[in-house]
NUVEX-171399 format. One record per residue: z, x, y of N, C-alpha, C in turn; residue in three letters. Coordinates in pm, whole numbers, plus 50000, padded with zeros to 5 digits. Layout:
ZXYZXYZXYALA/...
***
This chain:
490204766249150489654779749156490404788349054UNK/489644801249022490114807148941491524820549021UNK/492544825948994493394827949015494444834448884UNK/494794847348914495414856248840497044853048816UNK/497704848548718499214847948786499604853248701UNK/501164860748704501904865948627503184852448598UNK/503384850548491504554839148447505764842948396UNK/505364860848398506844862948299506754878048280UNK/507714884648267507384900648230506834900948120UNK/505854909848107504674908648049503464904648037UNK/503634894048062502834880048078501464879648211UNK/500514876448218499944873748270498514873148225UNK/498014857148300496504857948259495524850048402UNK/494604845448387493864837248480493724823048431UNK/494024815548547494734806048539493624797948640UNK/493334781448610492564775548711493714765048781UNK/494024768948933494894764749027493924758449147UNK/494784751349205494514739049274494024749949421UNK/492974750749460492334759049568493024750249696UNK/493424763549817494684762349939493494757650092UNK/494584743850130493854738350209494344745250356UNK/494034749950479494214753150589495764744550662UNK/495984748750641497844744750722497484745250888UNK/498184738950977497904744851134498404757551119UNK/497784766451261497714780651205497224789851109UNK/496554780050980496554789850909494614791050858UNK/493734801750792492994798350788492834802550619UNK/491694799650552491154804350452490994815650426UNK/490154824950340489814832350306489244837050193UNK/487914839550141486924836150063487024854249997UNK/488374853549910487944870049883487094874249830UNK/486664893149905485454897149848486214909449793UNK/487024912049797488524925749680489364925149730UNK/489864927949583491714927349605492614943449493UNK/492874950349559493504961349517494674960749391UNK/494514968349284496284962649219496674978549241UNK/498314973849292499014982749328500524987249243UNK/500974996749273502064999449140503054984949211UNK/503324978449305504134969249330503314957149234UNK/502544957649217501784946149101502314947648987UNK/502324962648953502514963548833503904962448812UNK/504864964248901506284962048877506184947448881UNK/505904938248924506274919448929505824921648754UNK/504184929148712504374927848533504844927348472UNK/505724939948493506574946048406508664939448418UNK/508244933448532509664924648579510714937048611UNK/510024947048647511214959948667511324958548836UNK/510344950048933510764950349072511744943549112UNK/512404949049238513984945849302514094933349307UNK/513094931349390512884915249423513314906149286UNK/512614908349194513084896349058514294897249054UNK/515264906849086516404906849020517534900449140UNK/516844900049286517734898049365517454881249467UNK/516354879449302515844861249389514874857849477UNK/514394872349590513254869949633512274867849587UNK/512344870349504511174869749397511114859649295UNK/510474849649191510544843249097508964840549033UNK/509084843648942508054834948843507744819448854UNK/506714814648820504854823248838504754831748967UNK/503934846048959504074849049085502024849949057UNK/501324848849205500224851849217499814865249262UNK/499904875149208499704889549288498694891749394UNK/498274902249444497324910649537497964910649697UNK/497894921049768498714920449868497304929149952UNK/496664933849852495634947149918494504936249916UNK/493454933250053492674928450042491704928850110UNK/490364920050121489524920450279488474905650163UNK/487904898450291487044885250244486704882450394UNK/486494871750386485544861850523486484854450546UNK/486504847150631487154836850708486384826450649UNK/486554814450594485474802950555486154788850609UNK/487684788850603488074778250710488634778750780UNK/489434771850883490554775350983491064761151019UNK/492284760851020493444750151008493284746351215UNK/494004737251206494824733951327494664741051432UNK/494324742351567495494753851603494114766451617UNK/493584772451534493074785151519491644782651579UNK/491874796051625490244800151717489164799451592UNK/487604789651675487484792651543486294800251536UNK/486154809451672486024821251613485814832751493UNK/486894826151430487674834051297486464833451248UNK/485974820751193485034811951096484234824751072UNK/483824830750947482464839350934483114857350944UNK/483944853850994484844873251028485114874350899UNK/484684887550863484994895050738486724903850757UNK/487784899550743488994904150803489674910050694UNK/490824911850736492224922150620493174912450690UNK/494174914650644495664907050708496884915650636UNK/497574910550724499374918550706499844912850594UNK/500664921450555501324917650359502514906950462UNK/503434910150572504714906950590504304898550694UNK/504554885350648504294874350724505874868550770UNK/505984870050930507894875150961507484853951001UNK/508684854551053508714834751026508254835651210UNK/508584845251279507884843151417508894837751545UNK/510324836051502511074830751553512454837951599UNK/512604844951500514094850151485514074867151619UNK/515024872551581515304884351703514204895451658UNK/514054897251515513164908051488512394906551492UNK/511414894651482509684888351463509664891151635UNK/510894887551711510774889251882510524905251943UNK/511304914451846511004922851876510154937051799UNK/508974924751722507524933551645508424937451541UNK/509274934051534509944937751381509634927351269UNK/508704918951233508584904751125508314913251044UNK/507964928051038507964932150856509494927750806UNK/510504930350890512174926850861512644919350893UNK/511774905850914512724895550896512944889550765UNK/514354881950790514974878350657514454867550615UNK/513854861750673512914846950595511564852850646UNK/511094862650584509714867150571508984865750476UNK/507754857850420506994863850284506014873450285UNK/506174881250201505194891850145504064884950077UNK/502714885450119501654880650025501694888449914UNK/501594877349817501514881549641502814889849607UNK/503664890049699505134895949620506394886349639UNK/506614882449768507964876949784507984865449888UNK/508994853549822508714841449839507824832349822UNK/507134835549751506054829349681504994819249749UNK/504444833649844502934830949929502154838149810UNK/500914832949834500234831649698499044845349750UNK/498644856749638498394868249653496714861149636UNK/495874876749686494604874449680493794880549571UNK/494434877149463493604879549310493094863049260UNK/492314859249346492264843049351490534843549444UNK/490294834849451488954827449448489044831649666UNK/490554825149668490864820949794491984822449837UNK/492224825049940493724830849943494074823250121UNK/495104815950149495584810050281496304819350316UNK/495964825650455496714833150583496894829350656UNK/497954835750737498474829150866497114836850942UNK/496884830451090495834835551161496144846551262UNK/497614846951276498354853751359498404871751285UNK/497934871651153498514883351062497124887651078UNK/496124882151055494704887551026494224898751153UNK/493654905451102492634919751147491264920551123UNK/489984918051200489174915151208488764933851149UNK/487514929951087487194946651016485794944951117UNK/485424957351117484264958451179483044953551132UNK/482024950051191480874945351112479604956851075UNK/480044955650936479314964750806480164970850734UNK/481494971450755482634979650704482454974950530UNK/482434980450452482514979550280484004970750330UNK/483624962550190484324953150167485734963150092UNK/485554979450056486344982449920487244987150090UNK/486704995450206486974995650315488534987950351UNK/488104975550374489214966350383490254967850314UNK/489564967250145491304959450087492154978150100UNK/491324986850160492244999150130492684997750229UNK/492844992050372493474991750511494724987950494UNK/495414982250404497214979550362498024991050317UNK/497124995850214497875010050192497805022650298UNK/496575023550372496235026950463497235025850576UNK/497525014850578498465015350716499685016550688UNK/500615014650545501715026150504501055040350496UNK/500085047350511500075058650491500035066350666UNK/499475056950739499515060750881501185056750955UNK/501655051050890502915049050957504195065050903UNK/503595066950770504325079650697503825096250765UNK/502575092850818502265102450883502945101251044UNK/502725091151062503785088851219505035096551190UNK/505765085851110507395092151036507805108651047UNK/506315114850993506535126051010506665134451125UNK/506335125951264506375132251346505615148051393UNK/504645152151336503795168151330503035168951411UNK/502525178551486501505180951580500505191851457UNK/499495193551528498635196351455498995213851445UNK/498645220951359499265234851257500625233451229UNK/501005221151198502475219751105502015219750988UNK/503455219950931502835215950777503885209750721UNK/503145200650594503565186650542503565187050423UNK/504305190150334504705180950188504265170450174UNK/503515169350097503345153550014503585153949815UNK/504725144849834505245144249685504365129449638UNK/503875133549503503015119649485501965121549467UNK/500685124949458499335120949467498735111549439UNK/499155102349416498765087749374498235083149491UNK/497815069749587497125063949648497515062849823UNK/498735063049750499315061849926499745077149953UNK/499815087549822500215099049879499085106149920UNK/497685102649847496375112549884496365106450071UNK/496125093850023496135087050201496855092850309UNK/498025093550295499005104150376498425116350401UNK/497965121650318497555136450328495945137550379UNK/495075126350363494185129350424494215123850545UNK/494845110850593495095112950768496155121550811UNK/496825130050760497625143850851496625149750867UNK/495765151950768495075166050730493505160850840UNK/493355146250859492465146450967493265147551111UNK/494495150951122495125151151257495375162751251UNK/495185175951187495085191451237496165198451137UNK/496935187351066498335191550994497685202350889UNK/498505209250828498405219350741498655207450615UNK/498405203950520498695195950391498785201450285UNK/500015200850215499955204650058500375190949983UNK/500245190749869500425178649733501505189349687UNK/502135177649581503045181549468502875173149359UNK/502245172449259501645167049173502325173149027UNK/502195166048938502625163248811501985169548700UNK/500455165948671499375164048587498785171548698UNK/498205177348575496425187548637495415176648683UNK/495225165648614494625156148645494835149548758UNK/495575145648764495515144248941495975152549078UNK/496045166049027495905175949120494825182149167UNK/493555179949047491695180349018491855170649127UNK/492115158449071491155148649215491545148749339UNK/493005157049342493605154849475492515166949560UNK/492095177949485491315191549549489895185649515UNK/489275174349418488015170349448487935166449594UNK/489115158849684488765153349803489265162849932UNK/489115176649855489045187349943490555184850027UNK/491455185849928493015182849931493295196349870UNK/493015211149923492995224549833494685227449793UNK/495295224249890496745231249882497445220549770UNK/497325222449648497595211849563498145219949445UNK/499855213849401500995224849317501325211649232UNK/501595221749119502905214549012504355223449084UNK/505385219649013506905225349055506705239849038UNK/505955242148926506195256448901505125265949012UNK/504255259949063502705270349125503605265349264UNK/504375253349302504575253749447505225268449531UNK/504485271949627504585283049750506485285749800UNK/506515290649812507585287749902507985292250072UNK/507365278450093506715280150243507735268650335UNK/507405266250438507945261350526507425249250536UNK/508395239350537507675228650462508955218050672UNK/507495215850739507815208150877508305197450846UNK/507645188350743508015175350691507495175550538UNK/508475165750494508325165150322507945145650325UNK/507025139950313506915129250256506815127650131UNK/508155114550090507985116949928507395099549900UNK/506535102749827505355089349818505245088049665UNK/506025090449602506435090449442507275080549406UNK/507355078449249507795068349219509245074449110UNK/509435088349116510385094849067511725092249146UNK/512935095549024513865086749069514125104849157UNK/514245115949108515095126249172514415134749257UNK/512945127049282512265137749410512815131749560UNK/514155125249566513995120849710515275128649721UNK/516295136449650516895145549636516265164149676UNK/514715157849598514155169849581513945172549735UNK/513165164549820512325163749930513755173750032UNK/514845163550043515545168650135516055184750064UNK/516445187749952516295202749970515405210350003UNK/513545208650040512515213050034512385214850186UNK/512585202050306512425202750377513125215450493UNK/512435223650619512775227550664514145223050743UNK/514965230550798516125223250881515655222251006UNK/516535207051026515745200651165514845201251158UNK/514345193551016512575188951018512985175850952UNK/511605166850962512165151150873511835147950754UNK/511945142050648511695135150504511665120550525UNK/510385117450536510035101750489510115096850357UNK/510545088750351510685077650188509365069650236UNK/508865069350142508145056550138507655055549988UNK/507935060449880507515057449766509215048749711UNK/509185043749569510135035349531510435035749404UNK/511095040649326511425045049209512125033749130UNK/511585032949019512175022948945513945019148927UNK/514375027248936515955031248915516345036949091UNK/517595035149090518085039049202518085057149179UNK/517715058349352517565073949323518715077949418UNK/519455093149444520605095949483519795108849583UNK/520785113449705520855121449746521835123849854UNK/522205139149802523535146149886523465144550064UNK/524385137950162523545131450290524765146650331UNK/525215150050260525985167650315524635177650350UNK/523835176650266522175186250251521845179150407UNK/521555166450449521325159350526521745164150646UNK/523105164350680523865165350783524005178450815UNK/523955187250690523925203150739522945211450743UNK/521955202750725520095202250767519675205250892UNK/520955191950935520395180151100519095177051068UNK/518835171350937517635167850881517215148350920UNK/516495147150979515785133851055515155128650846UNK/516045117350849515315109450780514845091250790UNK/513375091650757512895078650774512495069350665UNK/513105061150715512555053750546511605039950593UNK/510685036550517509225026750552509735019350465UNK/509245009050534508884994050463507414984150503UNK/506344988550421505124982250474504084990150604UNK/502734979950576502044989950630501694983450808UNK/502854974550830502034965850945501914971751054UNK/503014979551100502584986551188501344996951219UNK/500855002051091499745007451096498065007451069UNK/498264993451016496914984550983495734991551054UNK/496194984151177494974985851345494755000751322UNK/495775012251340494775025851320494305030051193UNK/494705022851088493885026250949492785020950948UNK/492435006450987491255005351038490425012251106UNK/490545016351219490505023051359490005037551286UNK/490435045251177490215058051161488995054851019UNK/489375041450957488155048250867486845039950925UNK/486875033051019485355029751112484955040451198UNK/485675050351205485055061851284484705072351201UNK/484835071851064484945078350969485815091750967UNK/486575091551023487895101451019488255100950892UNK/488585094250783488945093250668488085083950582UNK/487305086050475487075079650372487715075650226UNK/488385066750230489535066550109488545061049990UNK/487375055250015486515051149906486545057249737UNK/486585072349789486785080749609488035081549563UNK/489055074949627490365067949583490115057049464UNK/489055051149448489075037249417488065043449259UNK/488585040849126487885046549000487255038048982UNK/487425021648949486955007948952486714992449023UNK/485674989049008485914977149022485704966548936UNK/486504955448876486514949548783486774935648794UNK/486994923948731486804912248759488344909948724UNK/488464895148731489564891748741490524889048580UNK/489584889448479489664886448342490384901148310UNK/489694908548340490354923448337491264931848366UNK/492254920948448493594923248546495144929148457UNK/494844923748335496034919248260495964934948207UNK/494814942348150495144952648072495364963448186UNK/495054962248292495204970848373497034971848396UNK/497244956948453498804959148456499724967848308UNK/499024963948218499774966448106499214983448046UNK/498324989348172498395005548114497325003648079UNK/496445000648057494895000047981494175000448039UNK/493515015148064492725021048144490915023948053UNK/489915026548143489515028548100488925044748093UNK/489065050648031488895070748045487735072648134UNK/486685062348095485375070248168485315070148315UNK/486425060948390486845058848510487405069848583UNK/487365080248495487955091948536489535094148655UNK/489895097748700491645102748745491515092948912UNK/490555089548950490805084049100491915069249045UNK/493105073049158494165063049136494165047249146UNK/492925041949189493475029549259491745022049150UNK/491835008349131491394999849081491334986249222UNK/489754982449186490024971749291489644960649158UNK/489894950049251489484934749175488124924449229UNK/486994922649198486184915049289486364898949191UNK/486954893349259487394874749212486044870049210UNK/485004872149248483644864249213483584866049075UNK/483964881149037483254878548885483474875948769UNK/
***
């Protein structure tokens, strides 16, 4: 089958690899999209943590964002499955240890990440093998683009958890990129007050095309009372920024990841009594990212500028956009074509 791999920083093309037979436990999956995400684009560019600290190694197969059918099922598995149009968890925990025992397998230490770490093979491929235990059945009729957005989706519902807000709070969101619009449109469907902090006019336009109004550069931002600051950016000094922004005895979620190590004063912190949370993954929040865009509480669909085939993967990682695609952040992949 045909299959996207990266071999090297820089490097990457489509590649014909030996298509994945059902393991016990595990089943198939016949993808119908696969999302590329800035964690894609870091395995490209060889600037992610992971390469440098071994979890990670070349060839890697990317896509972590996905949704397809069930077409086989191994050993072991209901087969049920067979024909379900599903999503599945990026953090596949080994199922054994104290944290997989206690719903913690995003953190276990012999965990793989699909298409990032330890080298479970991502779904920019024909076909992609899951465990059956990770999969999330999508509703029947749900858009296929639906699905592969339910990963980022469920880091964006866990950052809105993080934040802890009842509805007429109000929320900072640093970022407007994919997981930060996401954040802001499930607060902003849970009653929260929402503002952006954005960079470019250009994506402060699309953040207020999706009726995201409260939307600043540094210089137009209010100076308001800010309940929680989520910083969903990839800047090294907004996680500095966030905790001076935030109200005292209010919280700052991390969940964005900056290329370079970023710093902040934990004195600002402590003489805050400022609650900070930091995310890793979206597993805990899959089921209600699902759950909210089948009720249509949120439509992340005008998130998505393209969809493109798998030949087309490489210029994307490498910055090569196309203009007429206009400012929506996220690119999907359909492997049929």
């Amino acid at each position: 089958m045909r299959a996207f791999v990266i071999t090297g920083p820089g490097r990457g093309a489509v590649r014909e690899v030996e298509p994945p037979r059902p393991r016990p436990g595990e089943v198939i999956v016949d993808v119908e999209r696969a999302g590329v995400c800035g964690t894609d684009v870091e395995l490209f560019t060889g600037e992610l943590a992971y390469l440098h600290t071994g979890e990670t190694t070349y060839p890697v197969r990317i896509g972590h964002e996905w949704s397809g059918v069930v077409g086989a099922a191994g050993e072991g598995v209901d087969q049920a499955w067979l024909g379900q149009r599903v999503t599945g968890d990026t953090m596949l925990g080994c199922g054994d240890c104290r944290r997989c025992h206690a719903g913690r397998h995003h953190l276990c230490a012999d965990r793989f990440e699909v298409g990032i770490r330890g080298g479970w093979p991502g779904a920019l491929a024909g076909q992609l093998p899951m465990l059956a235990r990770a999969l999330h059945a999508l509703p029947d009729g749900m858009d296929p683009a639906l699905g592969a957005l339910a990963e980022p989706g469920g880091n964006a519902m866990r950052a809105v958890r993080g934040a802890g807000l009842s509805p007429g709070d109000r929320m900072l969101v640093l970022g407007p990129g994919t997981i930060g619009l996401l954040v802001a449109q499930l607060a902003a469907a849970g009653g929260v007050e929402v503002h952006l902090l954005g960079e470019t006019g250009a994506s402060l336009r699309f953040a207020r095309s999706l009726g995201l109004d409260r939307a600043w550069t540094a210089r137009t931002l209010p100076p308001l009372r800010w309940d929680a600051v989520v910083d969903a950016s990839n800047a090294p000094g907004l996680p500095a920024r966030a905790l001076d922004l935030v109200e005292p005895g209010g919280r700052v979620v991390y969940i964005g990841l900056a290329g370079r190590p970023s710093t902040i004063d934990t004195r600002t912190a402590v003489l805050k009594d400022v609650t900070i949370v930091g995310l890793l993954g979206g597993s805990a929040g899959l089921a209600d990212a699902i759950k909210s865009y089948a009720a249509g509480e949120v439509d992340p669909r005008p998130l998505v500028a393209a969809t493109i085939g798998l030949d087309e993967v490489a210029g994307i990682l490498a910055g090569h956009r196309n203009p007429a695609w206009g400012d929506a952040p996220k690119v999907h992949v359909d492997p049929r074509r």
